[in-house]
C-alpha positions as CSV (number, residue, x, y, z in Angstrom):
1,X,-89.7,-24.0,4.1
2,X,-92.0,-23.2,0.9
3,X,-93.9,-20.7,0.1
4,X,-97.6,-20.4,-1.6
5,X,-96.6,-18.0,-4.7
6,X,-99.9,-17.7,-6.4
7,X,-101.2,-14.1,-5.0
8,X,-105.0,-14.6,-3.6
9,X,-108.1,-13.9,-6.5
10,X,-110.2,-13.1,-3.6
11,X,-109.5,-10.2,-0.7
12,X,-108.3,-11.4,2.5
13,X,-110.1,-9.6,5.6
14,X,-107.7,-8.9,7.8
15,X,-106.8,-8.1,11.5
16,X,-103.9,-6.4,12.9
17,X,-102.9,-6.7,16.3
18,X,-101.1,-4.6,18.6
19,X,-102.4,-1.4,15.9
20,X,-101.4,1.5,18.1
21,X,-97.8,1.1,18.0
22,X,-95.2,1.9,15.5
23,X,-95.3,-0.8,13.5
24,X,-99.0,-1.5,13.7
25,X,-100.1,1.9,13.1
26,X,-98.2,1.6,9.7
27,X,-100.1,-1.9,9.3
28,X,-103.4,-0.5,9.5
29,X,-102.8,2.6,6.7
30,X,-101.1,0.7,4.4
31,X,-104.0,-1.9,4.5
32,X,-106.8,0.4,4.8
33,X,-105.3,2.0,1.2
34,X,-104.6,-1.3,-0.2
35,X,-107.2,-2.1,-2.7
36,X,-105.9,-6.1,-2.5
37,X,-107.0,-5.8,1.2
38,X,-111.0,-7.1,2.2
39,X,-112.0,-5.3,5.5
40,X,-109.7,-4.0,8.1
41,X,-110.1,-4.5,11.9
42,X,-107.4,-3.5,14.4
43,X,-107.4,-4.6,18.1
44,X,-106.3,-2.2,20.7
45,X,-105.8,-2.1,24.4
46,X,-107.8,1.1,24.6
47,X,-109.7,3.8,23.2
48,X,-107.4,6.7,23.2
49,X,-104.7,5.4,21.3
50,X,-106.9,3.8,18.7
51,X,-108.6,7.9,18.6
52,X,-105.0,9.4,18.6
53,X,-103.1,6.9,15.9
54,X,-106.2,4.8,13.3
55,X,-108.4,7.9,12.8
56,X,-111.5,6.4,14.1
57,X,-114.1,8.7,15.4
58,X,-116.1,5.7,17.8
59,X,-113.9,3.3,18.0
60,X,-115.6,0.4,18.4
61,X,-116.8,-2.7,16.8
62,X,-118.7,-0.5,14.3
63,X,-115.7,1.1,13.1
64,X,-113.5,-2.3,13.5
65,X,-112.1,-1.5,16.1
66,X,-111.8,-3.8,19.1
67,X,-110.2,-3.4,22.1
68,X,-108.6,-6.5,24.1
69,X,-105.6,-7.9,25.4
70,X,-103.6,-10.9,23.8
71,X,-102.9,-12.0,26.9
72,X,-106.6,-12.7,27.5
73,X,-107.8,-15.2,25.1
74,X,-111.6,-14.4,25.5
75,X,-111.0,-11.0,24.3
76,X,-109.3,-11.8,21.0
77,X,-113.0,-14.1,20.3
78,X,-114.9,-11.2,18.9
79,X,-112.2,-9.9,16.5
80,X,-111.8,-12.7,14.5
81,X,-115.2,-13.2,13.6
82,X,-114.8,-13.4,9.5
83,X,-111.2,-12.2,9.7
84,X,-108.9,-14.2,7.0
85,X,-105.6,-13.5,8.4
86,X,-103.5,-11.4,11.4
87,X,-100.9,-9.3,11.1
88,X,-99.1,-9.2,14.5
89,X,-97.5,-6.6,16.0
90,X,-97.5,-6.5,19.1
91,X,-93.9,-6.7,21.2
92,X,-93.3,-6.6,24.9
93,X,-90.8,-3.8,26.5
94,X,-87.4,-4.8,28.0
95,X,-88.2,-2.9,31.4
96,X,-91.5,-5.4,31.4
97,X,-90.8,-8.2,33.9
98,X,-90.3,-11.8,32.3
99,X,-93.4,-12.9,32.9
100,X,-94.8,-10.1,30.7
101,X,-92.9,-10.8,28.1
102,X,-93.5,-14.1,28.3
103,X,-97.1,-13.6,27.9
104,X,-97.2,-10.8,25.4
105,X,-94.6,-12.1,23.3
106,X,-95.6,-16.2,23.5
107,X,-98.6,-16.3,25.0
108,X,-100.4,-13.9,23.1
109,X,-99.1,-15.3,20.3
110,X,-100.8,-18.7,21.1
111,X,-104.1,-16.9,21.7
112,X,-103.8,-15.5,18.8
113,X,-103.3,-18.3,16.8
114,X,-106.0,-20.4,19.0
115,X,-108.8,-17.7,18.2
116,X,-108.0,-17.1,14.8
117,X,-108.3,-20.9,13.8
118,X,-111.5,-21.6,16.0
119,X,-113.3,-18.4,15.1
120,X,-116.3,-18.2,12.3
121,X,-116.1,-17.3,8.9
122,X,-116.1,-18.9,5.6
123,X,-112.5,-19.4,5.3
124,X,-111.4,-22.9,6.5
125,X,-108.8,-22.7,9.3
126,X,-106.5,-24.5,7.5
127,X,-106.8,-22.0,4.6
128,X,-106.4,-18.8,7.7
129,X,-103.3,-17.0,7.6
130,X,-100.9,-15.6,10.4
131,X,-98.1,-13.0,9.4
132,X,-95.9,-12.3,12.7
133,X,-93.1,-9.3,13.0
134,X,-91.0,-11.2,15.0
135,X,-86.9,-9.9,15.0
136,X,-83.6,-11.4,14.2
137,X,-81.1,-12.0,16.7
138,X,-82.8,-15.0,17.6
139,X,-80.1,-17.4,16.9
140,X,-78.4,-15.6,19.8
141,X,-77.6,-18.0,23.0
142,X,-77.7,-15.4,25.0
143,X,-78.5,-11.2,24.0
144,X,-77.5,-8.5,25.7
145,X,-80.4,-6.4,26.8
146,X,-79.9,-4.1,24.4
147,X,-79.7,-6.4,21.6
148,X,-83.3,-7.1,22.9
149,X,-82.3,-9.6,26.1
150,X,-84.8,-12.8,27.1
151,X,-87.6,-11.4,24.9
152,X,-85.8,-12.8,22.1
153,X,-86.4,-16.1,23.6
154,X,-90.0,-15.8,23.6
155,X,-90.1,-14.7,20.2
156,X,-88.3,-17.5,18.7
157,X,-90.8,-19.8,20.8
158,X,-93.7,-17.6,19.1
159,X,-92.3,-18.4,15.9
160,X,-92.1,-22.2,16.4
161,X,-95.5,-22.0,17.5
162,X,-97.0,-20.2,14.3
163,X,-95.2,-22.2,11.9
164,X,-96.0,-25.3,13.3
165,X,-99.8,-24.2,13.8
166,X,-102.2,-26.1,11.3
167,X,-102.9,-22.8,9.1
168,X,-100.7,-20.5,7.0
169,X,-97.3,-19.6,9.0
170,X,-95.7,-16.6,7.5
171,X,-92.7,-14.9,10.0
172,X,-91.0,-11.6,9.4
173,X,-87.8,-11.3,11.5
174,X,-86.8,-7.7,10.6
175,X,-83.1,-5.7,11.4
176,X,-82.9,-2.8,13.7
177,X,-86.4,-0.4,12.7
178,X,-86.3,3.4,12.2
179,X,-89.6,5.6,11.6
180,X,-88.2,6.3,8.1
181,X,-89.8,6.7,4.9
182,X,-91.2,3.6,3.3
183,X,-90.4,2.3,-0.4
184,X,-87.1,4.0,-0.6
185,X,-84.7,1.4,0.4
186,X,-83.4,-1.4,-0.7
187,X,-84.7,-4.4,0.8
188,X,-82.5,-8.5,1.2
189,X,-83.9,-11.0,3.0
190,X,-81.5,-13.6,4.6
191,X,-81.5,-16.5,7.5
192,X,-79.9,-17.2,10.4
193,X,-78.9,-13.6,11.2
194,X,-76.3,-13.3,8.8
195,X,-77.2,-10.1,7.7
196,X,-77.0,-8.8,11.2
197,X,-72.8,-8.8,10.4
198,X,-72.9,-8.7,6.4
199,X,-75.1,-5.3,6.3
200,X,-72.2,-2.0,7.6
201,X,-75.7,-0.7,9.6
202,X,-78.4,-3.2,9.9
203,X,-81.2,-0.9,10.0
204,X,-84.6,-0.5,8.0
205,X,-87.7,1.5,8.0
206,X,-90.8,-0.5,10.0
207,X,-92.9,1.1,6.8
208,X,-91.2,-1.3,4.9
209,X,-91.6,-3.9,7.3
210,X,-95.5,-3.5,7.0
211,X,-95.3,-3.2,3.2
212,X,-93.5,-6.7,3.2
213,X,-95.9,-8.4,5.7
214,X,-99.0,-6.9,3.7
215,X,-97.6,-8.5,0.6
216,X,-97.3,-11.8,1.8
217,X,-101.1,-11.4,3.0
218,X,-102.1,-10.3,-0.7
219,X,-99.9,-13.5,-1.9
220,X,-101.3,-16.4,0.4
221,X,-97.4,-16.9,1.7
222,X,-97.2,-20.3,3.9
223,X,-94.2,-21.9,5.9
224,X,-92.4,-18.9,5.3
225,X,-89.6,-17.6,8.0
226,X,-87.1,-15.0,6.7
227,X,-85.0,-12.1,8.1
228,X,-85.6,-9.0,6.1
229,X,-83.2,-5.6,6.4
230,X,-82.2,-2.9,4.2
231,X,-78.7,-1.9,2.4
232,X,-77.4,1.2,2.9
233,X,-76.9,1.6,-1.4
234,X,-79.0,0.1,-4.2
235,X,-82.1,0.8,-5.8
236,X,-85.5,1.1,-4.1
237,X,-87.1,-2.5,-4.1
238,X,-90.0,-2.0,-6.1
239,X,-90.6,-6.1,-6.6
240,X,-91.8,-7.3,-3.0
241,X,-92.8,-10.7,-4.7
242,X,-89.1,-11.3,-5.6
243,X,-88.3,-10.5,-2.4
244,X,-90.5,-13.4,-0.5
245,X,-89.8,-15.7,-3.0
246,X,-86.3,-15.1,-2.6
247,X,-87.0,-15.3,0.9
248,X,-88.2,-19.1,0.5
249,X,-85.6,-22.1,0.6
250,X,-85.6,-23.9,-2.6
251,X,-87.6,-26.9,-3.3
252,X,-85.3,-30.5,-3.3
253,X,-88.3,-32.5,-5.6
């Protein structure tokens, strides 16, 4: 799959999904203090998380805040009025029952796509982006549930879904997360889970995870599906753009 290397002249609005959890609460600083970032909107399932974890004081549409449920396709419509790209984070939980993680983790991730392409703004759908944290271990027949069980089934359908969608595909497929410090690691990407048996501890920080899917926002990344972990030795990655164009498969023209 290629990638769009040419970073963006122009500041992408942006919406992050799923912004109260781990991950997304990491999405929404980073791109609140990146000056390569347009406006920042975050949709929530409620107004006490959004309060406790984005440092809002209303919490509402005023603030860009706006709270919904992927799983209900109306609710996304208001969100992603001018928005030029989501970041998704959202994940279902392994005690959920399969038909919640079936619609969190695929189904919301077609609403997502659907409202994001048919919403207004002056970007063209085609030109819209969508950068989803996925995980590896997708290659897996069958996971154990604590390798992450059936929900990695319905994340590999997401991500067949968003790269196949007719606007800018970009899918993250991160090792096993940790809460740790960001920018202090270094950082391979890889395919096919390999690195799930190359790496001694396959194990990175999900502050790295947002800086990477941030990056590929600033850049304009298309048709781009990588796993992405950390080493346990080596030098800080400070070159994110070598990283996801690393991350691409070569050209054969």
């Amino acid at each position: 799959m290629l990638a769009l290397l040419a970073t963006s002249t122009t500041a992408m609005n942006v919406l992050i999904t799923g912004a109260t959890g781990r991950l997304g609460e990491l999405l929404y600083a980073q791109a609140k203090a990146d000056p390569a970032i347009g406006a920042v909107k975050a949709f929530v399932t409620n107004v006490t998380k959004a309060k406790q974890y984005l440092n809002c004081t209303k919490c509402d549409a005023s603030e860009g805040i706006f709270v919904g449920n992927v799983t209900d396709r109306a609710s996304l419509d208001a969100a992603m009025a001018g928005v030029d790209a989501v970041l998704v984070a959202v994940g279902a939980s392994p005690g959920d029952s399969a038909d919640q993680q079936k619609a969190v983790e695929f189904a919301g991730v077609e609403n997502t796509v659907a409202a994001l392409y048919a919403a207004p703004g002056p970007t063209p759908p085609v030109a819209r982006q969508v950068v989803l944290c996925s995980s590896m271990g997708t290659t897996q027949p069958d996971p154990s549930p604590q390798e992450g069980g059936s929900i990695l089934f319905w994340k590999l359908n997401a991500e067949a879904h968003v790269l196949a969608a007719d606007l800018k595909g970009v899918v993250v497929k991160p090792c096993g997360l940790s809460m740790g410090a960001g920018g202090e690691k270094a950082l391979v990407a890889g395919r096919d889970d390999a690195l799930l048996t190359e790496l001694k501890v396959p194990v990175m920080p999900r502050a790295d995870v947002a800086r990477v899917m941030l990056r590929a926002v600033v850049r304009g990344d298309a048709k781009l599906r990588f796993d992405l972990c950390a080493k346990l030795v080596g030098p800080p990655t400070t070159d994110v753009d070598g990283l996801l164009e690393a991350a691409a498969y070569p050209r054969s023209d």
